[in-house]
N, CA, C and O of each residue as an XYZ file, in Angstrom:
816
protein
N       0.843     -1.181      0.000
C       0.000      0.000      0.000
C       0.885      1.240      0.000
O       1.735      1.432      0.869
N       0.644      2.090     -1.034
C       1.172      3.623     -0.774
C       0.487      4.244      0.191
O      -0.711      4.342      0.453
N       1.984      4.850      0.919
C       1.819      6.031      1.726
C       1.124      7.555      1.498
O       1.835      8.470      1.082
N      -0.125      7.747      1.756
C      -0.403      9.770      1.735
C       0.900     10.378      2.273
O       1.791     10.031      3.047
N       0.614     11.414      1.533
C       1.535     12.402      1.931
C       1.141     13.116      3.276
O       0.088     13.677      3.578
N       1.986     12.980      3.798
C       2.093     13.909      5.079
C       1.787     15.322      5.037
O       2.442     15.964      4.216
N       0.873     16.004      5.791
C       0.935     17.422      6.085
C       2.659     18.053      6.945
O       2.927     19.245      7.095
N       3.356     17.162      7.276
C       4.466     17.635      8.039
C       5.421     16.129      8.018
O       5.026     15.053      8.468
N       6.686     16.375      7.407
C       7.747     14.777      7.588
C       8.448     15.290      8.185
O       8.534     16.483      7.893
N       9.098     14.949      9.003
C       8.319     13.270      9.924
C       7.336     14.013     10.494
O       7.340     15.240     10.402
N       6.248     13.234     11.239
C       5.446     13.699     12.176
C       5.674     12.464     13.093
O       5.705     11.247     12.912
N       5.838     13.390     14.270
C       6.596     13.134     15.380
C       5.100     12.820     16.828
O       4.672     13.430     17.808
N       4.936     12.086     16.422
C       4.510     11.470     17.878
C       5.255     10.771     19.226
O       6.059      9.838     19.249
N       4.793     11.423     20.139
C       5.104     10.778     21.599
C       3.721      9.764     22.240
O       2.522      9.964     22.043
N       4.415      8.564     23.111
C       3.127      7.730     23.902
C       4.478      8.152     24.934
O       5.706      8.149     24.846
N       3.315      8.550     26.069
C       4.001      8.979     27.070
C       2.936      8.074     28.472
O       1.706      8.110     28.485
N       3.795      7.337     29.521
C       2.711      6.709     30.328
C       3.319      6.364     31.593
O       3.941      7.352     31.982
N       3.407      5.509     32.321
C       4.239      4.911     33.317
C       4.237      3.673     33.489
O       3.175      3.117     33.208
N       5.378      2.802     33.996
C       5.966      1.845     33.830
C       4.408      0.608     34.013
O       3.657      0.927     34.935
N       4.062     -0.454     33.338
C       2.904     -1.432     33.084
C       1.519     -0.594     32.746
O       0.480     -1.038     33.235
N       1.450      0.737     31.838
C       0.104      1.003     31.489
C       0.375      0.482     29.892
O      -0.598      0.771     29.197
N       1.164     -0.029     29.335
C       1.140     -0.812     27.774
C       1.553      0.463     27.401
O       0.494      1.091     27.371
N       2.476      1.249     27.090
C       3.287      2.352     26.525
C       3.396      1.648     25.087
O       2.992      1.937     23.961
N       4.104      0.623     25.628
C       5.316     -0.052     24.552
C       4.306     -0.497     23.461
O       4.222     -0.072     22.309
N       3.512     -1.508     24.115
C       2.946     -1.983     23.027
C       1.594     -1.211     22.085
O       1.307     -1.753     21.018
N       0.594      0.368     22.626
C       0.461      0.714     21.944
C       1.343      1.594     20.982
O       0.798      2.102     20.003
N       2.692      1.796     21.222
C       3.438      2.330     20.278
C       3.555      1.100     18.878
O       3.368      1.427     17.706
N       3.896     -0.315     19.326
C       3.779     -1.229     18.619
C       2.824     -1.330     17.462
O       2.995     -1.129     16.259
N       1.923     -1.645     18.059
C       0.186     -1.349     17.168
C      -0.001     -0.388     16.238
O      -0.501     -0.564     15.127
N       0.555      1.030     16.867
C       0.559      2.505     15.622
C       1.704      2.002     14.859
O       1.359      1.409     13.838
N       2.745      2.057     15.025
C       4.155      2.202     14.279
C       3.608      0.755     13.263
O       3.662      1.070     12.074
N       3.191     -0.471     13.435
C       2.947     -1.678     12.746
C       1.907     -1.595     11.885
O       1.853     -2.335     10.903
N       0.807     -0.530     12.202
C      -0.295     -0.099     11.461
C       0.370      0.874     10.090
O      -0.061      0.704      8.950
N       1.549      1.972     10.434
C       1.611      2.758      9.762
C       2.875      1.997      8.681
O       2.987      2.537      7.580
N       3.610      1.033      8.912
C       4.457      0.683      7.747
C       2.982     -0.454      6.699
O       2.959     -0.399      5.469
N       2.035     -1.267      7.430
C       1.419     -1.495      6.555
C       0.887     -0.929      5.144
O       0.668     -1.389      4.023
N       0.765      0.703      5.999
C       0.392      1.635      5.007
C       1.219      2.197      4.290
O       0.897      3.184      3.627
N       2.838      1.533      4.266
C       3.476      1.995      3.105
C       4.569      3.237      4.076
O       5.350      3.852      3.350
N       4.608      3.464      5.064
C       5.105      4.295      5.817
C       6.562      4.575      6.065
O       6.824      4.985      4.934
N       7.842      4.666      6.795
C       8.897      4.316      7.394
C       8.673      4.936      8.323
O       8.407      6.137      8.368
N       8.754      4.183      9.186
C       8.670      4.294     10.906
C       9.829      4.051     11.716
O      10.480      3.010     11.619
N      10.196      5.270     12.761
C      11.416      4.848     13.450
C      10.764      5.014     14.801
O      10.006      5.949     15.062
N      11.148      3.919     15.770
C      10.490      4.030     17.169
C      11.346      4.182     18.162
O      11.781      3.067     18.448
N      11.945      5.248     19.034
C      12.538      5.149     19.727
C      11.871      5.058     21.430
O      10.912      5.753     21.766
N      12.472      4.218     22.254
C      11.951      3.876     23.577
C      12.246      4.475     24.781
O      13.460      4.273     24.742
N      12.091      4.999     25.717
C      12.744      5.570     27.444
C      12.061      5.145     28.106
O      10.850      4.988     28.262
N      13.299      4.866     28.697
C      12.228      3.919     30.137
C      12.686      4.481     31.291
O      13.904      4.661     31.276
N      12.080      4.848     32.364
C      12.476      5.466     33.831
C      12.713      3.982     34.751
O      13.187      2.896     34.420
N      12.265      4.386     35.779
C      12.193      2.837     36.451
C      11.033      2.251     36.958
O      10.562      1.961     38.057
N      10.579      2.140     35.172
C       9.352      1.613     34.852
C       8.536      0.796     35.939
O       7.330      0.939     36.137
N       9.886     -0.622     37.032
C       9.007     -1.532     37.199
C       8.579     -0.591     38.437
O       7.594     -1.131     38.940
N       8.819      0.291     38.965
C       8.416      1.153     39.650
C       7.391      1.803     39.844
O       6.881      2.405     40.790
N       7.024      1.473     38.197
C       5.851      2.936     37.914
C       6.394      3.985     37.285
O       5.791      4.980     36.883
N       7.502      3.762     37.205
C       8.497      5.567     36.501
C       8.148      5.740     35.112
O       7.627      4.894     34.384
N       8.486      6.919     34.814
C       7.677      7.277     33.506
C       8.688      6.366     32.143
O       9.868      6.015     32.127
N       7.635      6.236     31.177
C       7.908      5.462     30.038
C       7.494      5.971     29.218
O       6.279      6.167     29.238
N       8.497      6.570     27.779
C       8.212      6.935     26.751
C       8.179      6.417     25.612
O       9.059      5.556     25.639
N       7.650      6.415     24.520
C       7.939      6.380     22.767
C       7.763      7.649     22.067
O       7.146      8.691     22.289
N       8.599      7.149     21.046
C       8.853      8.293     20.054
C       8.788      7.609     19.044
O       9.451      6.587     18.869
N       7.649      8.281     17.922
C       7.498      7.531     16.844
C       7.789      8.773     16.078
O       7.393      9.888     16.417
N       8.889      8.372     14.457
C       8.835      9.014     13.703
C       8.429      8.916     12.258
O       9.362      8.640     11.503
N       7.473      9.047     11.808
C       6.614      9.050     10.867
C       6.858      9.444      9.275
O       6.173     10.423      8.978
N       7.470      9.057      8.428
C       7.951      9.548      7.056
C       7.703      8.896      5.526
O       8.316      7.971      4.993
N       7.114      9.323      5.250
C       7.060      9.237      3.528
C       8.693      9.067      2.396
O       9.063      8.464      1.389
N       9.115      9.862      3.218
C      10.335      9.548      2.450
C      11.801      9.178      3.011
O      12.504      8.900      2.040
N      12.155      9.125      3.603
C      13.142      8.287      4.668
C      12.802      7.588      6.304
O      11.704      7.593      6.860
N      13.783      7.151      6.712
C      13.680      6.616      8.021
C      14.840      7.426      8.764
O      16.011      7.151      8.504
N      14.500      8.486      9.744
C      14.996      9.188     10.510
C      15.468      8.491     12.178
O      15.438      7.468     12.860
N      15.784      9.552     12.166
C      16.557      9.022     13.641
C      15.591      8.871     15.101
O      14.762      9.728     15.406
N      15.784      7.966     15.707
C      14.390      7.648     16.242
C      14.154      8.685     17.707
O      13.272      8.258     18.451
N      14.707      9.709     18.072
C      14.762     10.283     18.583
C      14.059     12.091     18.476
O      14.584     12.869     17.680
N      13.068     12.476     19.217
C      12.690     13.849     18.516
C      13.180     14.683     19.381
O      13.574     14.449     20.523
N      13.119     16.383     18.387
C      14.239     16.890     18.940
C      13.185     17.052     20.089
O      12.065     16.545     20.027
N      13.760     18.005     21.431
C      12.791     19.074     22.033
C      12.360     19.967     21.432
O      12.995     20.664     20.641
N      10.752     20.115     21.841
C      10.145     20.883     21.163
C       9.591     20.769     19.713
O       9.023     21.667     19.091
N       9.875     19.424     19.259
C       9.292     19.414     18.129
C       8.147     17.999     18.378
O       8.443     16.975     17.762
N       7.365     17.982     18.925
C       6.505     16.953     18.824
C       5.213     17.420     18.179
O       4.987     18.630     18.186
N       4.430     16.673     17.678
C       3.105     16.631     16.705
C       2.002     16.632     17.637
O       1.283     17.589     17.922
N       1.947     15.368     18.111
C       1.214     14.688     18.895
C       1.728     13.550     19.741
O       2.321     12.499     19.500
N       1.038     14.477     21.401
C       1.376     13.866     22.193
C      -0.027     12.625     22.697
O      -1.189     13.023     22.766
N       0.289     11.403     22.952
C      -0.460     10.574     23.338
C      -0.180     10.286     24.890
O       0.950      9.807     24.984
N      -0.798     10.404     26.137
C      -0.418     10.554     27.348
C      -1.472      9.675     28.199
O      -2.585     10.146     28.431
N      -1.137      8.494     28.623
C      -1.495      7.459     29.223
C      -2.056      7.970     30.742
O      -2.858      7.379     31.465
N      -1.382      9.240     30.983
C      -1.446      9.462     32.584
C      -0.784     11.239     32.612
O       0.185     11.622     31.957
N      -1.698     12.170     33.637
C      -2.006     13.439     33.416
C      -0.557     14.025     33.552
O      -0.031     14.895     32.858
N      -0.100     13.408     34.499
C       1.033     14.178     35.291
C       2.170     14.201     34.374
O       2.835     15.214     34.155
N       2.424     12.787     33.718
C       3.444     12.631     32.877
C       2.973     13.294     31.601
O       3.846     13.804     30.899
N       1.876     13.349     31.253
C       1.559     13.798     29.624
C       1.520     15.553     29.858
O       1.500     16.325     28.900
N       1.513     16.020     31.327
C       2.533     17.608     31.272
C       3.952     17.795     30.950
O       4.549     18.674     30.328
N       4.380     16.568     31.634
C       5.695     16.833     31.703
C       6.045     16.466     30.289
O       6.589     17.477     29.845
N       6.022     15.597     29.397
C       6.211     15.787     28.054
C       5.887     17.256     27.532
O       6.772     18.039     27.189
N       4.612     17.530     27.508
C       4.764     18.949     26.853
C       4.931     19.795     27.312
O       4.436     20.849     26.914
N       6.014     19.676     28.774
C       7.068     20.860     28.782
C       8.512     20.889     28.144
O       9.244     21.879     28.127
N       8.845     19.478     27.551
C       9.849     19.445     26.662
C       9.599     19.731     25.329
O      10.096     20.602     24.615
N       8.303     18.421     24.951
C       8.492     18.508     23.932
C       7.174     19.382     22.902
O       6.971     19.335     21.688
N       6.710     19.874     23.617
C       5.301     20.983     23.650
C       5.436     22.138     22.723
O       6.166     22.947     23.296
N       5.078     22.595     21.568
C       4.903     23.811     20.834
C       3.896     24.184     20.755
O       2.989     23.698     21.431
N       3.677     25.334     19.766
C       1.931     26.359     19.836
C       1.452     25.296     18.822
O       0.230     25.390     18.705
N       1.754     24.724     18.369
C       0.910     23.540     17.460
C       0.798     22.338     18.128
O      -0.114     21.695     17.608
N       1.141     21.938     18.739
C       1.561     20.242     19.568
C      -0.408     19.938     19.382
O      -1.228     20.846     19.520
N      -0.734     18.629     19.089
C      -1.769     18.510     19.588
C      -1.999     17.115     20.732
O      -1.554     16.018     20.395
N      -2.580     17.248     21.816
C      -2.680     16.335     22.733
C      -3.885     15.163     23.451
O      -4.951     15.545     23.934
N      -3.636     14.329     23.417
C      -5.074     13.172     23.595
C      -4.430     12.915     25.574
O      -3.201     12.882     25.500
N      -4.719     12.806     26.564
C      -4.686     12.546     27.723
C      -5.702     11.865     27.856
O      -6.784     12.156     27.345
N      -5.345     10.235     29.008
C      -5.992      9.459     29.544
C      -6.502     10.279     30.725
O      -5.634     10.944     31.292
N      -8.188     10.388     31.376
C      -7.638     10.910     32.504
C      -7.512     10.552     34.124
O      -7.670     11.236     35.135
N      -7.159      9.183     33.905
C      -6.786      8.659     34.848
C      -5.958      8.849     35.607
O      -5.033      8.583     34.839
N      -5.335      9.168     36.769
C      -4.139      9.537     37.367
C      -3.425      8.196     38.104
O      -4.070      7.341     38.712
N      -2.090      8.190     37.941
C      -1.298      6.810     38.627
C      -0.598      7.897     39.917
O      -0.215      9.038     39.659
N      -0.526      7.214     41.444
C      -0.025      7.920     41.821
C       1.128      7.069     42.646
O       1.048      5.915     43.067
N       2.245      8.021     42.744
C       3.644      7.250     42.798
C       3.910      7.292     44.415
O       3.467      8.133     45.197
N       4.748      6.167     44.717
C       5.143      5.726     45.659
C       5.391      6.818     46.876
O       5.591      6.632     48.076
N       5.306      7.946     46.147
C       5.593      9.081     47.454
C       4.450      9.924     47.383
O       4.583     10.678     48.348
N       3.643     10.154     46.922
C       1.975     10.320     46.937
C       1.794      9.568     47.361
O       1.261      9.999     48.384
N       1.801      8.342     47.452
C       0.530      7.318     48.771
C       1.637      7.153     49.967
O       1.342      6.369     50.869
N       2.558      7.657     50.016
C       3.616      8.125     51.558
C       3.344      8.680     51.895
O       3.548      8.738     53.108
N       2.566      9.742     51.250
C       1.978     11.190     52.107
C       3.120     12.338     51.704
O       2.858     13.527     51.887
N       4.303     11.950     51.187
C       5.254     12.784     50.778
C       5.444     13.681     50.099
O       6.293     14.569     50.027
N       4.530     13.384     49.551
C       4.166     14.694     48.027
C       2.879     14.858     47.663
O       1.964     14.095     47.972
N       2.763     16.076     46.856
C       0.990     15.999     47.084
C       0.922     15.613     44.900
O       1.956     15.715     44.240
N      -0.297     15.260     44.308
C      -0.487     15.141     43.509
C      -1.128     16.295     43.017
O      -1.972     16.801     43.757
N      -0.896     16.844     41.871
C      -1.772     18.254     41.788
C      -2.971     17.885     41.645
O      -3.236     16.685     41.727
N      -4.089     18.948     41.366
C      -5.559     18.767     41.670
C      -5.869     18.601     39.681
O      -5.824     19.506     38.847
N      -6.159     17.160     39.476
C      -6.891     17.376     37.800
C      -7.253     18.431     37.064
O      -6.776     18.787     35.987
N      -8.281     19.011     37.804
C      -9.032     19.977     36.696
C      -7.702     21.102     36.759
O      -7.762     21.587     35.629
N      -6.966     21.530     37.202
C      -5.931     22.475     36.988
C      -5.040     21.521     36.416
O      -4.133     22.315     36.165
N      -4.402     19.904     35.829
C      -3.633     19.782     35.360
C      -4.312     19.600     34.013
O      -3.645     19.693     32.982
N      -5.368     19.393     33.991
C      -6.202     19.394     32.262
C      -6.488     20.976     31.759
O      -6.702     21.187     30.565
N      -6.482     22.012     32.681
C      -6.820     22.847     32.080
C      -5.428     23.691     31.370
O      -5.303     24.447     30.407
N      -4.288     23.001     32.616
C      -2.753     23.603     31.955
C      -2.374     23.134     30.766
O      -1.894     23.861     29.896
N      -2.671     21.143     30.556
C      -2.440     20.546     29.267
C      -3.155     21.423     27.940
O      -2.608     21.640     26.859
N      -4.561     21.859     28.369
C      -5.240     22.638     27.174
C      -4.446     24.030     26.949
O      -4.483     24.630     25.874
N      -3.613     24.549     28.253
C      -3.119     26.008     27.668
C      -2.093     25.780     26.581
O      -2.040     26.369     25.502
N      -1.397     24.963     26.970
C       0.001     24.259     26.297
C       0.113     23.535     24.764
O       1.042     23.313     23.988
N      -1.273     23.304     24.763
C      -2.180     22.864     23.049
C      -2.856     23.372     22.555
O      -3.709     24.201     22.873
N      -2.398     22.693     21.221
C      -3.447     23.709     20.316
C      -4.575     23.244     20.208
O      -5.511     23.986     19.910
N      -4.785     21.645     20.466
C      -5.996     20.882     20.630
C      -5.584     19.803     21.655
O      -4.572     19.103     21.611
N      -6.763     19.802     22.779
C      -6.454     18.317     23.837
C      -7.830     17.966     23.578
O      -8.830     18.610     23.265
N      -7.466     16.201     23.906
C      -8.837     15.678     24.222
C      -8.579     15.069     25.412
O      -7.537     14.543     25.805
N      -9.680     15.200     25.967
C      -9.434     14.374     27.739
C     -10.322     12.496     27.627
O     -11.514     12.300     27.391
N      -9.670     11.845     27.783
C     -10.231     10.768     27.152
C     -10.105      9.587     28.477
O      -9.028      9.119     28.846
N     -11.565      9.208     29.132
C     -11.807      9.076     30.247
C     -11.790      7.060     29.613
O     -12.796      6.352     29.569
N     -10.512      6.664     29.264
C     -10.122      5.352     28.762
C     -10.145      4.232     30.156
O     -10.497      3.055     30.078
N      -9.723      4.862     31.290
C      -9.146      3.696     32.246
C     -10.724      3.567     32.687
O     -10.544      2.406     33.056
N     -11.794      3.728     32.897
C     -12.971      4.167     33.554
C     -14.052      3.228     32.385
O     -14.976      2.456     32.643
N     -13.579      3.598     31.272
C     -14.582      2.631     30.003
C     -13.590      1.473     30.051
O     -14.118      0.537     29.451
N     -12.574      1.178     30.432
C     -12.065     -0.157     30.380
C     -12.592     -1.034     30.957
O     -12.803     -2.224     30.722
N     -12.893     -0.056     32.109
C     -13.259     -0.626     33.509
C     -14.572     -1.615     33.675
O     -14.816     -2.540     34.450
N     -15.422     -0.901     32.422
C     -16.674     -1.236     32.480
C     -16.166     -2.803     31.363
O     -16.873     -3.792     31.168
N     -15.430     -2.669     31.071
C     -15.362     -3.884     29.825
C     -14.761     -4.656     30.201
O     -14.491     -5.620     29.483
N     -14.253     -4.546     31.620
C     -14.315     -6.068     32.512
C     -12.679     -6.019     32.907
O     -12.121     -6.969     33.457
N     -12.060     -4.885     32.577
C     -10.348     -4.777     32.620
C      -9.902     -3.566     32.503
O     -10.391     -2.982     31.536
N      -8.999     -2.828     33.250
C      -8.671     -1.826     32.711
C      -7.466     -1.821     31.670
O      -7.151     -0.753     31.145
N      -6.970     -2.681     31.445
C      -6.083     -3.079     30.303
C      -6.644     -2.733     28.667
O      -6.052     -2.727     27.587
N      -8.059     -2.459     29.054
C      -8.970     -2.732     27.519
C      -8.614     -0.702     27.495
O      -8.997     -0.038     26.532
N      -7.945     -0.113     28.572
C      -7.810      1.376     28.281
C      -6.904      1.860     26.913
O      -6.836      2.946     26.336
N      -6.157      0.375     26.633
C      -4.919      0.471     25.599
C      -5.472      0.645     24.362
O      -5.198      1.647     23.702
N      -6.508     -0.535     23.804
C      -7.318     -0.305     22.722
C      -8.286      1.187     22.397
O      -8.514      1.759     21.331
N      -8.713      1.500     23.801
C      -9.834      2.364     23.866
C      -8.973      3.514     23.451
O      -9.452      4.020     22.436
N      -8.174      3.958     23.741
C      -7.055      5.034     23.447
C      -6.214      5.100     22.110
O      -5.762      6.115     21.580
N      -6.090      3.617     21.628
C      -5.694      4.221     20.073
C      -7.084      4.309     19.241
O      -7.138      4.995     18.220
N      -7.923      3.768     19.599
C      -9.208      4.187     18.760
C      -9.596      5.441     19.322
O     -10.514      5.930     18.663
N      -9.332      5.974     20.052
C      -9.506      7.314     20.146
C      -8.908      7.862     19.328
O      -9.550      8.317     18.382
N      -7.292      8.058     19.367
C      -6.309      8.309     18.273
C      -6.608      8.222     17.166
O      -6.330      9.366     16.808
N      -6.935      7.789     16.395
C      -7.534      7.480     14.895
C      -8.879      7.637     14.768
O      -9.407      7.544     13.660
N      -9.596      7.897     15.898
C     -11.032      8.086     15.170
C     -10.731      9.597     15.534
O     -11.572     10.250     14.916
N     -10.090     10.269     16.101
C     -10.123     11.617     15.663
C      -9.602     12.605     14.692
O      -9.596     13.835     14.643
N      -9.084     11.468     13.793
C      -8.259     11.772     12.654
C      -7.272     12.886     12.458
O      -7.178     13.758     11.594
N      -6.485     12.556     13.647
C      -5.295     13.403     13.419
C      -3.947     12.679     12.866
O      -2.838     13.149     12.615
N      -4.391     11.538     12.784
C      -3.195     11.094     12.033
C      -3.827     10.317     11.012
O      -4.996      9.937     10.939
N      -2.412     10.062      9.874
C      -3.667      9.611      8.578
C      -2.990      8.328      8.247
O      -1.973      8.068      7.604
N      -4.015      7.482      8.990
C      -3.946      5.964      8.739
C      -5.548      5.177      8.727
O      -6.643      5.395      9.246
N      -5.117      4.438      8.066
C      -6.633      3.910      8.132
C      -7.214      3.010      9.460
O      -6.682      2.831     10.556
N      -8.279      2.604      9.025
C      -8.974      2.234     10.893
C      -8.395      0.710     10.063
O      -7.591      0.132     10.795
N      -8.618      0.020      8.819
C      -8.767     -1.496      9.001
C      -6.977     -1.705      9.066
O      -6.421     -2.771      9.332
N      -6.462     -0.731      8.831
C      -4.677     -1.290      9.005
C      -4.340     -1.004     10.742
O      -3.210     -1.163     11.203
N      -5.460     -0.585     11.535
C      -5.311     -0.577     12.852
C      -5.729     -1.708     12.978
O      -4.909     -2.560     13.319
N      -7.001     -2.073     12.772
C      -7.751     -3.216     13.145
C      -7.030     -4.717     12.742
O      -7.222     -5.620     13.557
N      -6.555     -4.900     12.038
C      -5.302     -6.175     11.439
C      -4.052     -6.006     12.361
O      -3.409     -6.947     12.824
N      -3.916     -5.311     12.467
C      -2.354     -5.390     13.796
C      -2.870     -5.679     14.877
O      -2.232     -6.494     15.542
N      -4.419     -5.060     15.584
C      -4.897     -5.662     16.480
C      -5.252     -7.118     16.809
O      -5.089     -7.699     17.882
N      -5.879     -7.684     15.430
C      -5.888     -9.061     15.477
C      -4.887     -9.733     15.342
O      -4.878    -10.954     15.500
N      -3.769     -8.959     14.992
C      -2.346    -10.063     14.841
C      -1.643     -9.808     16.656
O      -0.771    -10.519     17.156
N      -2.092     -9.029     17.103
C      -1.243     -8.496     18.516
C      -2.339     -9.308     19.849
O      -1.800     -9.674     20.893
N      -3.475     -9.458     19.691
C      -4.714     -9.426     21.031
C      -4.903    -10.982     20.048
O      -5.836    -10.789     19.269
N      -4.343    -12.349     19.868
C      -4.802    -13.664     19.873
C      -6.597    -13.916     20.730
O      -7.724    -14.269     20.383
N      -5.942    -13.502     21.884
C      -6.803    -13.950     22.686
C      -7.770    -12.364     23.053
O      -7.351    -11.215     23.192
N      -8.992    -12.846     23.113
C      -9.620    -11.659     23.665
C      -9.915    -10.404     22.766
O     -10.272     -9.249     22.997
N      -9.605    -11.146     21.621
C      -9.458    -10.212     20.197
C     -11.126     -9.342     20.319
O     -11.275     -8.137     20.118
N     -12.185    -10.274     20.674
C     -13.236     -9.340     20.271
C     -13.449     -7.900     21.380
O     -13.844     -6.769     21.099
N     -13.094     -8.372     22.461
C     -12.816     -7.406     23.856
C     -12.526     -6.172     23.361
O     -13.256     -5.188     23.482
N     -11.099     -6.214     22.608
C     -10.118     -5.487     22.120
C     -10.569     -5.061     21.169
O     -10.202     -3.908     20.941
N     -11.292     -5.519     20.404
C     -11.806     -4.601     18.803
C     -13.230     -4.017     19.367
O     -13.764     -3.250     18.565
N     -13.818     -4.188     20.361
C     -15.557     -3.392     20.776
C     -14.016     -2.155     21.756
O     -13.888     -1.125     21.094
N     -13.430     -2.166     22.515
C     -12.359     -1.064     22.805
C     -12.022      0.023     21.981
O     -12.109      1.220     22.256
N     -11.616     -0.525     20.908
C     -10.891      0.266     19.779
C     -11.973      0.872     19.215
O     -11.733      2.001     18.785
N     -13.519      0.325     19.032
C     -14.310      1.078     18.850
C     -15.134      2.292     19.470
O     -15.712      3.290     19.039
N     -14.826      1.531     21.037
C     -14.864      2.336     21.770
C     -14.482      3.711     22.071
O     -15.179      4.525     22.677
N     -13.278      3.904     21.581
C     -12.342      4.967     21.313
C     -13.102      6.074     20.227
O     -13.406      7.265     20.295
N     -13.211      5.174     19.365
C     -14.117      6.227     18.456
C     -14.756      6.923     18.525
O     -14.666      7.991     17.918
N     -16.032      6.484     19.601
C     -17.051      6.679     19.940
C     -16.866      7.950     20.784
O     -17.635      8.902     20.655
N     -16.060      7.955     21.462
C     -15.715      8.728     22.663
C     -14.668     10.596     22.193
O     -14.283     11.586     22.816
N     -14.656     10.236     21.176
C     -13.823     11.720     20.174
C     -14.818     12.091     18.969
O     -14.556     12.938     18.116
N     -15.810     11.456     19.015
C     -16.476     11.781     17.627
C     -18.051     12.880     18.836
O     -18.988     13.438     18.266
């Protein structure tokens, strides 16, 4: 399949999350969706101390006409994808411009020194309303909560790239999502594809 042309090469996406919310593998799913479509994809990974909970990144770089270095600069990200509030600020204070556009889970994970009493967690509606100053478009996408209802919150992974693509900010098709899903979710495949629809549902 040929690749569309890009409004911007590379376009630079971040999945930004903390250590076991599936970072890795929805980066997997996009980046595997987009060479179907004829793409070159470079994925670069950061990991904090994940098994911790520490923050975990991807960097996907997106191109029509070469395969770039899998690393983006600061400050140049497209779209940020943010698993969790606190960390999907702190990305777009690096990598955040007057164009950046942003999807946030809005679930909050809170770290080992928040439930110590050691630190305080900021208050949501002031960290969603800072993510919206910082973008040019956010969506607040209440994924861990509809997982919840679908019997897992694991099903937040699907629900969140079908968010991603049904809001069509990136240009891939839904059935080259939906085929990596069935090649990635063996088991539990239908769970995972009413999720991904789910997503849709929830940006449209």
């Amino acid at each position: 399949m040929s690749a569309k042309k890009l409004n911007k090469d590379p376009l630079n996406l971040i999945i930004t999350g903390v250590g076991g919310q599936g970072n890795v593998i929805i980066s997997l799913i996009i980046g595997n969706a987009f060479v179907k479509e004829g793409y070159f994809v470079t994925v670069g990974e950061t990991y904090g101390a994940s098994q911790r909970g520490g923050p975990v990144m991807s960097q996907l770089r997106i191109s029509t006409e070469s395969q770039y270095s899998p690393f983006i600069p600061d400050g140049c990200a497209d779209i940020i994808l943010g698993m969790e509030p606190v960390e999907t600020l702190r990305m777009l204070g690096r990598y955040g411009n007057s164009s950046v556009i942003t999807m946030v889970n809005s679930r909050p994970i809170y770290s080992i020194d928040v439930t110590a009493g050691q630190a305080e967690y900021p208050e949501l509606q002031s960290l969603f309303d800072t993510i919206k100053e910082l973008s040019a478009k956010t969506w607040v996408i209440n994924a861990t909560a509809e997982a919840q209802k679908m019997g897992s919150p694991v099903f937040a992974n699907a629900i969140l790239i079908g968010a991603l693509i049904g809001s069509g900010i990136l240009p891939i098709d839904k059935t080259s999502v939906e085929a990596v899903l069935r090649e990635t979710f063996l088991r539990e495949i239908v769970t995972n594809l009413a999720a991904f629809n789910k997503g849709f549902e929830l940006v449209k």
